[in-house]
N, C-alpha and C positions, 0 to 999 in steps of 0.2 A: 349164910350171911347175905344180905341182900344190900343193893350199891345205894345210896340213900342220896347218890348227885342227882341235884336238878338237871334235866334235861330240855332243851327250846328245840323242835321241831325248823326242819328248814325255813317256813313259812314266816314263822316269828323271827328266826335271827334277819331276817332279809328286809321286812318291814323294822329293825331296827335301825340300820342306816338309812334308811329311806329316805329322800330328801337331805340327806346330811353328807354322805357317802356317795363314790363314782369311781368304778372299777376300771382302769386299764387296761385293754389286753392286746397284746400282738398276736397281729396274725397275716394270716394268707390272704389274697383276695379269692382263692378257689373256697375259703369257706365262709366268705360274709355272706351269701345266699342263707346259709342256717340262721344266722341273727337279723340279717336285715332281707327278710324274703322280696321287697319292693325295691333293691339295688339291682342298677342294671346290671347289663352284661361287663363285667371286666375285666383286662386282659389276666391272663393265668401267670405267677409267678410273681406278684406286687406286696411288697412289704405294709401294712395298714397298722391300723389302730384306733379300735373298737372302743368307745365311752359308754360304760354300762350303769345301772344306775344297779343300786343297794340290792334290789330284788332280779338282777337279771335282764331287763328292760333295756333294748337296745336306746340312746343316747344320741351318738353321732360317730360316725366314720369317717376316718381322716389318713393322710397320707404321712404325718407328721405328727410325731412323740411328745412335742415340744406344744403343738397346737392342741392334740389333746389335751394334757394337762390343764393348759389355758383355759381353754372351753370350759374344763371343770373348776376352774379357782372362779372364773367368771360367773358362775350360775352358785358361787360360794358352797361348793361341794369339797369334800376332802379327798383329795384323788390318792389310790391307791392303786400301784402294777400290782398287775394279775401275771401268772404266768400258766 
């Protein structure tokens, strides 16, 4: 018997919030080098919060949960926590 659901590859679900959608996520400051490779040096041990866009696309980095979201209702994005 064969599974007859449609399937959307990552690529597609990602370009569907595009522009529409803006990911949340906490994190470290020891791992914003991975998403934002042109962040300076910064101190180790710092609470952050990374604004992603639909497809993964680094947004803005911020020291405040409350600002992120802001940022994203401002650019009329539907913010969503990542965890």
């Amino acid at each position: 018997m064969s599974d007859n659901t449609p399937t959307m590859d990552s690529t597609a679900l990602a370009a569907l919030g595009e522009g529409h959608v803006a990911y949340i996520r906490a994190m470290r400051s020891e791992e914003v080098k991975r998403l934002f490779p042109e962040a300076p040096d910064l101190t180790p041990g710092l609470d952050l919060f990374a604004v992603l866009s639909a497809s993964g696309a680094p947004i803005l980095l911020t020291d405040s949960r409350d600002a992120a979201f802001a940022n994203a209702w401002a650019h009329d994005l539907q913010a969503v926590s990542v965890h």
